[in-house]
GUPA-535087 format. One record per residue (C-alpha): residue number from 1; residue in three letters; chain; z, x, y. Coordinates in nm, 4 decimals. Layout:
! residues N
+-----+--------+--------+----------+----------+----------+
! num ! residu ! chaine !        Z !        X !        Y !
+-----+--------+--------+----------+----------+----------+
! NUM !    ALA !      A !        Z !        X !        Y !
...
+-----+--------+--------+----------+----------+----------+
//
This chain:
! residues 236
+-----+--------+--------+----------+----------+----------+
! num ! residu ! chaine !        Z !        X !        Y !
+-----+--------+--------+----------+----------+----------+
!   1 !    UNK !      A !  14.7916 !   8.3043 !  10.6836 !
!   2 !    UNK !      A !  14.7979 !   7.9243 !  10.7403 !
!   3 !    UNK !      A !  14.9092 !   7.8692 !  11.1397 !
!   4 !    UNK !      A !  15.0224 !   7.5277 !  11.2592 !
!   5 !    UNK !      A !  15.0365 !   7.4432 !  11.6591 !
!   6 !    UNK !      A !  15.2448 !   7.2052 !  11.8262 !
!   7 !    UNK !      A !  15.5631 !   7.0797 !  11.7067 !
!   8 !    UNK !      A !  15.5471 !   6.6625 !  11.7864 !
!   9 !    UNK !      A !  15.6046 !   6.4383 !  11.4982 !
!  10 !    UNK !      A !  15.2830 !   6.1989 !  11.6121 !
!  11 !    UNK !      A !  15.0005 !   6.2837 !  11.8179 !
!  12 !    UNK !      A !  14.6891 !   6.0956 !  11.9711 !
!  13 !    UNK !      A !  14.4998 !   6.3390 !  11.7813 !
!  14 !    UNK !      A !  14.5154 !   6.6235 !  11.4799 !
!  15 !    UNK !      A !  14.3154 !   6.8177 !  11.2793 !
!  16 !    UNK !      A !  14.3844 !   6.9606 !  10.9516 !
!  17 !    UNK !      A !  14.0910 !   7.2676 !  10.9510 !
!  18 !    UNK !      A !  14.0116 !   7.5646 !  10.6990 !
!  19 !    UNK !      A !  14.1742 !   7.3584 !  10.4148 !
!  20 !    UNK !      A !  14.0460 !   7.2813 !  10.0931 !
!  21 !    UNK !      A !  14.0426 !   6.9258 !  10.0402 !
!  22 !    UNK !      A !  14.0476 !   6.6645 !   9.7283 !
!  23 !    UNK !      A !  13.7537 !   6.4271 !   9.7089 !
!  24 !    UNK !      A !  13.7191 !   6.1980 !   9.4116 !
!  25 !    UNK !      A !  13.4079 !   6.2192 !   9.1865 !
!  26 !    UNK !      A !  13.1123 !   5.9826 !   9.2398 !
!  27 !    UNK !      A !  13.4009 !   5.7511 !   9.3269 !
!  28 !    UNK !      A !  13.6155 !   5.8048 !   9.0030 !
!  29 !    UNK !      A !  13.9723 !   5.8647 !   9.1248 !
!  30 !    UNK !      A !  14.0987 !   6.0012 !   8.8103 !
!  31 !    UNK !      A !  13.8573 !   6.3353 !   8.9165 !
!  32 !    UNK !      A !  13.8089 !   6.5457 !   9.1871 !
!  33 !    UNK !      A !  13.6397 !   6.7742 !   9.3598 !
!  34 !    UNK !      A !  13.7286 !   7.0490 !   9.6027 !
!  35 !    UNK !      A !  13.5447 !   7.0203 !   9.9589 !
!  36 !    UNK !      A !  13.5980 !   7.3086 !  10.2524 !
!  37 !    UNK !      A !  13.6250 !   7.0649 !  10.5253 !
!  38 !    UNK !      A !  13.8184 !   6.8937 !  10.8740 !
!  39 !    UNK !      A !  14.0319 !   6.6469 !  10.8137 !
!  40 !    UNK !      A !  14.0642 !   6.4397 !  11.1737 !
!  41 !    UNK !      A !  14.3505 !   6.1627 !  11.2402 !
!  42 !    UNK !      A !  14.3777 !   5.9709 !  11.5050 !
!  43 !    UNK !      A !  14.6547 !   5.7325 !  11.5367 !
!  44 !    UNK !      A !  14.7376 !   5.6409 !  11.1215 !
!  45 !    UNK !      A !  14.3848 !   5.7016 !  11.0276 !
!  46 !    UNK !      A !  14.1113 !   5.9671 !  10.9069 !
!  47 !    UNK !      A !  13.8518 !   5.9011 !  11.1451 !
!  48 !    UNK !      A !  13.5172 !   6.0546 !  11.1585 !
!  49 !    UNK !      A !  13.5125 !   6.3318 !  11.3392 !
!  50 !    UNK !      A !  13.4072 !   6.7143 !  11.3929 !
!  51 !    UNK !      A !  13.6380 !   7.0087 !  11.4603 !
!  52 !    UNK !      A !  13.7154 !   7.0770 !  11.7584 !
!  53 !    UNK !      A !  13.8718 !   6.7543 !  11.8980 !
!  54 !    UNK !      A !  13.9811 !   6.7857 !  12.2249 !
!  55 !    UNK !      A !  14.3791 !   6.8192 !  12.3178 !
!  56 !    UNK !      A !  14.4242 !   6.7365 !  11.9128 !
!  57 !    UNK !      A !  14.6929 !   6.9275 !  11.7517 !
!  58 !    UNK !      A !  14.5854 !   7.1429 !  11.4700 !
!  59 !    UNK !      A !  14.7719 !   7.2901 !  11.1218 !
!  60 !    UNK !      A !  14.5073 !   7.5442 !  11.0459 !
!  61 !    UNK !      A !  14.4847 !   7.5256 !  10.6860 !
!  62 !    UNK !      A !  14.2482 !   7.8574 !  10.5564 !
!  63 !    UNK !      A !  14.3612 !   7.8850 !  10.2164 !
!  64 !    UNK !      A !  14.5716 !   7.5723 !  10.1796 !
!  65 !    UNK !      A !  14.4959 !   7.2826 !   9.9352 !
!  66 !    UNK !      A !  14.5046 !   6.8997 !  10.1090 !
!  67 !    UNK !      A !  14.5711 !   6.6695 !   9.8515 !
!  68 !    UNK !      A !  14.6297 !   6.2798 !   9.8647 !
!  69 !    UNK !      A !  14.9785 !   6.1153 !   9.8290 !
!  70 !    UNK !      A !  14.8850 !   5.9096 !   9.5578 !
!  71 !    UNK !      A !  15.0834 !   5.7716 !   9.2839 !
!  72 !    UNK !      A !  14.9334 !   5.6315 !   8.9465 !
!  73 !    UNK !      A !  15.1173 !   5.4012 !   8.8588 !
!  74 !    UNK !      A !  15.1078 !   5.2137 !   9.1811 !
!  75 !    UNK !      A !  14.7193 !   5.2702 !   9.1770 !
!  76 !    UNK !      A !  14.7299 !   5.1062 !   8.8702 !
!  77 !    UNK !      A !  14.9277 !   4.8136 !   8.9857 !
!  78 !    UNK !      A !  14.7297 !   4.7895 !   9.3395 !
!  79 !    UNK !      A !  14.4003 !   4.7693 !   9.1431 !
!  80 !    UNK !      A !  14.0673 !   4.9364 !   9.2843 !
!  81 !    UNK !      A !  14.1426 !   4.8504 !   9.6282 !
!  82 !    UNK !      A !  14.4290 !   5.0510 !   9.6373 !
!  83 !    UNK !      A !  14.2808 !   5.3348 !   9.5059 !
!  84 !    UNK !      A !  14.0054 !   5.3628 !   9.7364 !
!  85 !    UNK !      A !  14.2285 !   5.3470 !  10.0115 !
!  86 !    UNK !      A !  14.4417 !   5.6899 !   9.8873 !
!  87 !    UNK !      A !  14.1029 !   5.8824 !   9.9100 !
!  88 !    UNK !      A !  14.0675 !   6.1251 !  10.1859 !
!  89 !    UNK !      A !  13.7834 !   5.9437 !  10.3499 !
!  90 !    UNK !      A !  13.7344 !   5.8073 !  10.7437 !
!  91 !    UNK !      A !  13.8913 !   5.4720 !  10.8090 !
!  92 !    UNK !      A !  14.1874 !   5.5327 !  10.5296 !
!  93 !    UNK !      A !  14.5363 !   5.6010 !  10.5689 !
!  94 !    UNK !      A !  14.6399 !   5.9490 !  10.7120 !
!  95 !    UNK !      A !  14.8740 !   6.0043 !  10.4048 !
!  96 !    UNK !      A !  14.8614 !   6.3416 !  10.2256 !
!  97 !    UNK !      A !  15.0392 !   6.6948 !  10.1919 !
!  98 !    UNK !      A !  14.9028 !   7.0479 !  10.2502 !
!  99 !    UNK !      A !  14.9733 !   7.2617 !   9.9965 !
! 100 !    UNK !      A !  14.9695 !   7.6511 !  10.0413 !
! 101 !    UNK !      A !  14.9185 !   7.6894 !   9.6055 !
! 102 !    UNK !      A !  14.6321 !   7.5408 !   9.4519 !
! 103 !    UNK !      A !  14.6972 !   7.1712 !   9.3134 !
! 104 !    UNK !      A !  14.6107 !   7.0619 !   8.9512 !
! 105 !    UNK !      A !  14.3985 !   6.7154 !   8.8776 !
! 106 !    UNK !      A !  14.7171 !   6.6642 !   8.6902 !
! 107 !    UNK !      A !  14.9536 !   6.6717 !   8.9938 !
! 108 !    UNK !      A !  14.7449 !   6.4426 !   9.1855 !
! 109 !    UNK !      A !  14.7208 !   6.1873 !   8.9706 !
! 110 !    UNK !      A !  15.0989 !   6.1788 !   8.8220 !
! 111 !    UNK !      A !  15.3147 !   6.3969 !   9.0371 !
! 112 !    UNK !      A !  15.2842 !   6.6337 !   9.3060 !
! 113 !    UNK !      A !  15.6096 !   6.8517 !   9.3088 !
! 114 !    UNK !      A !  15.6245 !   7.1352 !   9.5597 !
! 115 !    UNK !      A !  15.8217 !   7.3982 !   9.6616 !
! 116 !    UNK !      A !  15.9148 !   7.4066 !  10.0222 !
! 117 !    UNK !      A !  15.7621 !   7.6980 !  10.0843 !
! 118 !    UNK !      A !  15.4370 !   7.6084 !   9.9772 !
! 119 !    UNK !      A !  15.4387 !   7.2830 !  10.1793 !
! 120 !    UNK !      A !  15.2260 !   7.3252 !  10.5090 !
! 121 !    UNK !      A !  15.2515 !   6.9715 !  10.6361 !
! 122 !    UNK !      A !  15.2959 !   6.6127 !  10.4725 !
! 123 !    UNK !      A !  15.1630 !   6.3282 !  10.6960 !
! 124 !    UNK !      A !  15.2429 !   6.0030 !  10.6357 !
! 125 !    UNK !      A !  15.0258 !   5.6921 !  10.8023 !
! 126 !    UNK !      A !  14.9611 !   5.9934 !  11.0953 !
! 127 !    UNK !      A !  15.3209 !   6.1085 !  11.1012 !
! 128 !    UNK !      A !  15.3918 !   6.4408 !  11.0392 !
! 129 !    UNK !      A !  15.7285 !   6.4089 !  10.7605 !
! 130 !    UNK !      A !  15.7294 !   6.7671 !  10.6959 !
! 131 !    UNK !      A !  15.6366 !   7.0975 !  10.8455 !
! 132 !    UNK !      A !  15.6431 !   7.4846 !  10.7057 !
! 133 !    UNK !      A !  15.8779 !   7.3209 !  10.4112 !
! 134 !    UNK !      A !  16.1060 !   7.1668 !  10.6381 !
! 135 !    UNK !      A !  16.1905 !   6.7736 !  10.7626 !
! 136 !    UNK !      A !  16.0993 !   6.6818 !  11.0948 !
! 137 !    UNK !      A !  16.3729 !   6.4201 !  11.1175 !
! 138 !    UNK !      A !  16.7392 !   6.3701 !  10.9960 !
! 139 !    UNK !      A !  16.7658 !   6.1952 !  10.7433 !
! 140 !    UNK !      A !  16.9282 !   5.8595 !  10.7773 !
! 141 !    UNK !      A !  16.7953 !   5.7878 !  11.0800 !
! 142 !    UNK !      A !  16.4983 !   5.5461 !  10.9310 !
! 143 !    UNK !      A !  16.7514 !   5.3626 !  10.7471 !
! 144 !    UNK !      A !  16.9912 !   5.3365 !  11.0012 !
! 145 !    UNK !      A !  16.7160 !   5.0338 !  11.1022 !
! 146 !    UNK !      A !  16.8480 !   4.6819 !  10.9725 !
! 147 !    UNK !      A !  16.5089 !   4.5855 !  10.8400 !
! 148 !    UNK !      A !  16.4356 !   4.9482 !  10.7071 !
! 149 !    UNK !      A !  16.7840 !   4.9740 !  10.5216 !
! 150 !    UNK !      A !  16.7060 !   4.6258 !  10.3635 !
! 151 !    UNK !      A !  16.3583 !   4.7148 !  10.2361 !
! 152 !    UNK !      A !  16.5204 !   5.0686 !  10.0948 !
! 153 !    UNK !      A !  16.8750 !   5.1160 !  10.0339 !
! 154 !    UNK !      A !  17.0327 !   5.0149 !   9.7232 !
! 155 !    UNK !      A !  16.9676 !   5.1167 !   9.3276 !
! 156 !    UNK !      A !  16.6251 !   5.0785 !   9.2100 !
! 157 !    UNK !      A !  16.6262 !   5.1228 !   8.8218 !
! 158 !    UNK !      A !  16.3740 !   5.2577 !   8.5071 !
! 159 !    UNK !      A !  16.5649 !   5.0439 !   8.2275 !
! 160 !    UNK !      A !  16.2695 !   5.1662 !   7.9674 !
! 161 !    UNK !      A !  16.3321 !   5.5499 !   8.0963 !
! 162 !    UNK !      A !  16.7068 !   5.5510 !   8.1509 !
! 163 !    UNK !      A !  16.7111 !   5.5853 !   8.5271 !
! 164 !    UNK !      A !  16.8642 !   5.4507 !   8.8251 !
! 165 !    UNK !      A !  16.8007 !   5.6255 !   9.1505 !
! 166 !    UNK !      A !  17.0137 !   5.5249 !   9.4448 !
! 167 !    UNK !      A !  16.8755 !   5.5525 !   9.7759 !
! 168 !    UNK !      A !  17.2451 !   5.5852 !  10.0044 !
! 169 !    UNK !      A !  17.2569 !   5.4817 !  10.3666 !
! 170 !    UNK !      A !  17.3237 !   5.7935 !  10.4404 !
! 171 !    UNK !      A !  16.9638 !   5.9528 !  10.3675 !
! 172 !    UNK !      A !  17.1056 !   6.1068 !  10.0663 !
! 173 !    UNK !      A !  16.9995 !   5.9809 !   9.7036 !
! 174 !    UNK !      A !  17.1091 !   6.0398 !   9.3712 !
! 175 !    UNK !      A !  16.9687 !   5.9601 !   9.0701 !
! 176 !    UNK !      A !  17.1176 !   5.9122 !   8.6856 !
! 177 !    UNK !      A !  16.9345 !   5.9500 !   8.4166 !
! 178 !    UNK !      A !  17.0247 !   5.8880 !   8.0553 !
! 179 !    UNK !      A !  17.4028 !   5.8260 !   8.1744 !
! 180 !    UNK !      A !  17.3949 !   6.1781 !   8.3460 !
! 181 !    UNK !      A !  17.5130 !   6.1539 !   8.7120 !
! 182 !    UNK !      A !  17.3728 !   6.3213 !   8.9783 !
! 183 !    UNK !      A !  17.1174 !   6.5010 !   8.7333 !
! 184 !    UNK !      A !  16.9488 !   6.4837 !   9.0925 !
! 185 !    UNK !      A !  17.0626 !   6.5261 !   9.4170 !
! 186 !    UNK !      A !  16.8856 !   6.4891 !   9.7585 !
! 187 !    UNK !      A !  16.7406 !   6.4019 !  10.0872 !
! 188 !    UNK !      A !  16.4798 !   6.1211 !  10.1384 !
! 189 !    UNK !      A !  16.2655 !   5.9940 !  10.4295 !
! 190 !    UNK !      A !  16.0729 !   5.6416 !  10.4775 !
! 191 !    UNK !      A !  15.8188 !   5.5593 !  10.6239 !
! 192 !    UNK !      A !  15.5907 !   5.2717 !  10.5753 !
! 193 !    UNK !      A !  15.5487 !   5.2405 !  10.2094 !
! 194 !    UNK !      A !  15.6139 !   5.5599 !  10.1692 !
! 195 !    UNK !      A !  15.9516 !   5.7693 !  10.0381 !
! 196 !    UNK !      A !  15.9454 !   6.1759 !  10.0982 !
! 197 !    UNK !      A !  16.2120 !   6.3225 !   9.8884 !
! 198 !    UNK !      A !  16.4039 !   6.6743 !   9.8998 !
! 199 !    UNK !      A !  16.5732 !   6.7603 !   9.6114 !
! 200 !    UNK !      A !  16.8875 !   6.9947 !   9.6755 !
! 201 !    UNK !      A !  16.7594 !   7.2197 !   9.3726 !
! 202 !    UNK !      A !  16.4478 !   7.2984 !   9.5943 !
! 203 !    UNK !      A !  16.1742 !   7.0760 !   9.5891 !
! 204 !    UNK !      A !  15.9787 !   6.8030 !   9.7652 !
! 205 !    UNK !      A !  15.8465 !   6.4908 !   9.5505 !
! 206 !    UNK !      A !  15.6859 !   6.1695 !   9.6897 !
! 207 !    UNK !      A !  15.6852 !   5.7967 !   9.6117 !
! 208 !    UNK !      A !  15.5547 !   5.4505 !   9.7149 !
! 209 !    UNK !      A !  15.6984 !   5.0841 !   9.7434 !
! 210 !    UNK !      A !  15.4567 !   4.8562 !   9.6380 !
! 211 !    UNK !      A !  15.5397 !   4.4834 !   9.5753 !
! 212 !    UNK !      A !  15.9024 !   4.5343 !   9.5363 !
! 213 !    UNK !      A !  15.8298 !   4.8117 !   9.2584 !
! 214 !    UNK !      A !  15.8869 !   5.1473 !   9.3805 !
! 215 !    UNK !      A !  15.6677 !   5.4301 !   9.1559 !
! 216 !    UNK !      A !  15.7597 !   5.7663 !   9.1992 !
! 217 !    UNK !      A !  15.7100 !   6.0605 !   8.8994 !
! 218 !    UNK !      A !  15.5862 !   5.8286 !   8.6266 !
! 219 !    UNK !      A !  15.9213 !   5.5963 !   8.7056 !
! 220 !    UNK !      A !  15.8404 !   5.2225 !   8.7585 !
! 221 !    UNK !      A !  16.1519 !   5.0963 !   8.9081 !
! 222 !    UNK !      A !  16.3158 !   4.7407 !   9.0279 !
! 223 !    UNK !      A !  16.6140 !   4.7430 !   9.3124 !
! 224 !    UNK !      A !  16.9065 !   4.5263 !   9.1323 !
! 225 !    UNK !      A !  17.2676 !   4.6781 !   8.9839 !
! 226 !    UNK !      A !  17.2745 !   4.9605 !   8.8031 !
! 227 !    UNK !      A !  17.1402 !   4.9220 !   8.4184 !
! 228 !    UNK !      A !  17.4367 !   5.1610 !   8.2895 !
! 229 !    UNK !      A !  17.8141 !   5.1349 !   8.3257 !
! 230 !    UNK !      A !  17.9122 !   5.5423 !   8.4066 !
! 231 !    UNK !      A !  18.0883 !   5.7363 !   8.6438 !
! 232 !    UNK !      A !  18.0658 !   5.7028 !   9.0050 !
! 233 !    UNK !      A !  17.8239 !   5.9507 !   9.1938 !
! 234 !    UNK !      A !  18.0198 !   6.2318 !   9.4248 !
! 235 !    UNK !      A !  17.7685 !   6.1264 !   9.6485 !
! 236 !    UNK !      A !  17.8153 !   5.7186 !   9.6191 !
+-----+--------+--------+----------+----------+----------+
//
């Protein structure tokens, strides 16, 4: 049974323990290998570090998965440096979820979808966004920042694929795709460059801004009007 302790959104210190973590392959980062081991943040980072840390907070992971938030098309566009920074290695961002199912190659590289019951924890830059399946925060309240809701809110659009995906002030997004409105409907946290979505039909999904492109799901997608002339979201 995975056990988590504490309830704080950030911490001075917290270890991930018992999980099973993703490491890439003799530095390939389209393969992986699965490591038993402590993952230790401090602050936004992975630091080096043994188990136990004292006054951390700890998710005890036995039997959970710990997987990197990466996204491959942003890798792509970020070049090797970016990719080497998404690895679960000391001195790198403190971004990844822990996932109580075990997690293809597949999902890492193009998109992790989870249920919220098998979501332990997501930690973004250090901060926890999710716990047991659930938010930590209302949403909205990130973009209720001026400089946030600049940076985020608005339509950001997959001409090639036939989507547009608005991102409401209200926390709530919906997306159309192939003229079908609200084909999904949802919650979404930011943080960083980093979006956290929960869809109403029951799933979490991740994302990441990068340049003014925001990549999420194999979607590539520019903020500008919407690329189709349709009806008007219930949501919008």
């Amino acid at each position: 049974m995975i056990r988590s302790e504490k309830t704080t959104e950030q911490r001075a210190g917290l270890v991930v323990t018992g999980g099973v973590v993703a490491m890439s392959v003799d530095g390939r980062d389209a393969a992986w290998r699965w490591e038993r081991r402590d993952l230790v943040v401090v602050a936004d980072r992975i630091v080096s570090a043994t188990f136990p840390v004292e006054g951390a907070e700890v998710i005890r992971a036995e039997g959970a998965f710990v997987v990197p938030l990466q996204v491959e098309s942003a890798l792509r566009q970020g070049g090797r440096a970016r990719a080497i920074e998404a690895r679960l290695e000391p001195a790198n961002p403190a971004t990844f979820a822990v996932v109580r199912r075990r997690v293809t190659d597949q999902e890492i590289r193009r998109m992790l979808v989870v249920a919220p019951h098998d979501l332990e924890a997501v930690l973004v830059d250090g901060h926890i966004e999710a716990r047991d399946g659930r938010p930590v925060r209302a949403a909205g309240a990130d973009v209720a920042d001026g400089a946030v809701s600049a940076t985020w809110v608005g339509v950001w659009s997959d001409v090639s694929r036939g989507l547009d995906q608005h991102l409401l002030p209200t926390g709530r997004y919906t997306e159309t795709r192939g003229g079908r409105v609200d084909a999904y409907t949802g919650r979404y946290w930011v943080r960083g460059e980093r979006i956290s979505y929960l869809d109403d039909s029951g799933f979490w999904a991740f994302g990441e801004l990068l340049g003014g492109v925001l990549h999420h799901a194999g979607f590539v997608m520019t903020r500008g009007a919407p690329h189709e002339n349709g009806p008007t979201s219930t949501f919008g």
